[in-house]
N, C-alpha and C positions, 0 to 999 in steps of 0.2 A: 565686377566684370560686367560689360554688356553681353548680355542674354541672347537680345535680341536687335534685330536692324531692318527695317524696310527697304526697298531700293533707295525711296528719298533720300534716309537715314545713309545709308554707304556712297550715297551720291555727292550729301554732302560734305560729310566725314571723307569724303577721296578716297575710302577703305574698299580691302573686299571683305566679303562676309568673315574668313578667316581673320584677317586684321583686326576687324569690327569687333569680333569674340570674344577676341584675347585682349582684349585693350580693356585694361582698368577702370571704371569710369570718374573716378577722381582725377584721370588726367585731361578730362574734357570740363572740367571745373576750375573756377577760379577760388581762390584761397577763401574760407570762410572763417568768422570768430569761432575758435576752438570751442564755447561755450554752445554755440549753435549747430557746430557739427557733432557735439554729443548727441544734443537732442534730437536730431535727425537720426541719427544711428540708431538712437533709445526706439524711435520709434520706427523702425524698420525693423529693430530686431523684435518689437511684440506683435508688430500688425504683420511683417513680411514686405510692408510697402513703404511708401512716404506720402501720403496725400497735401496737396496744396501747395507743392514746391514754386519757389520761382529764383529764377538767379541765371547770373551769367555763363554762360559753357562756352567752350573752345571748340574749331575743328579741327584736323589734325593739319593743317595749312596755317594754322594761328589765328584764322579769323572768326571774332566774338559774336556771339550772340546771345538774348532772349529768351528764356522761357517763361512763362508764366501760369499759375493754376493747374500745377500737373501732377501727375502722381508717377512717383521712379519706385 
């Protein structure tokens, strides 16, 4: 779930904060190799984070974008 959202963030997600919260964040993701989304997970579940992400995300209007070197 998203945690968190800046205005940016809900501005361009078209969400309100409420939406923003409750919204999954796998649904703002595009499909990943099964094998890669373990390791993500893996390591979310030891650090609490994910450092150095990069990949494509959805807004809730369907339009793709960018991210890269982030930490979720």
């Amino acid at each position: 779930m998203f945690n968190y959202g800046n205005r940016k963030a809900l501005k361009l997600w078209e969400l309100s904060w409420e939406e923003f919260t409750k919204m999954p964040s796998r649904k703002s993701a595009q499909e990943v190799v099964p094998e890669e989304r373990d390791r993500l997970l893996a390591e979310a579940a030891t650090k609490g984070f994910i450092t150095n992400y990069s990949g494509i995300r959805t807004f809730s209007n369907g339009k793709r974008f960018y991210i890269g070197d982030t930490i979720l």
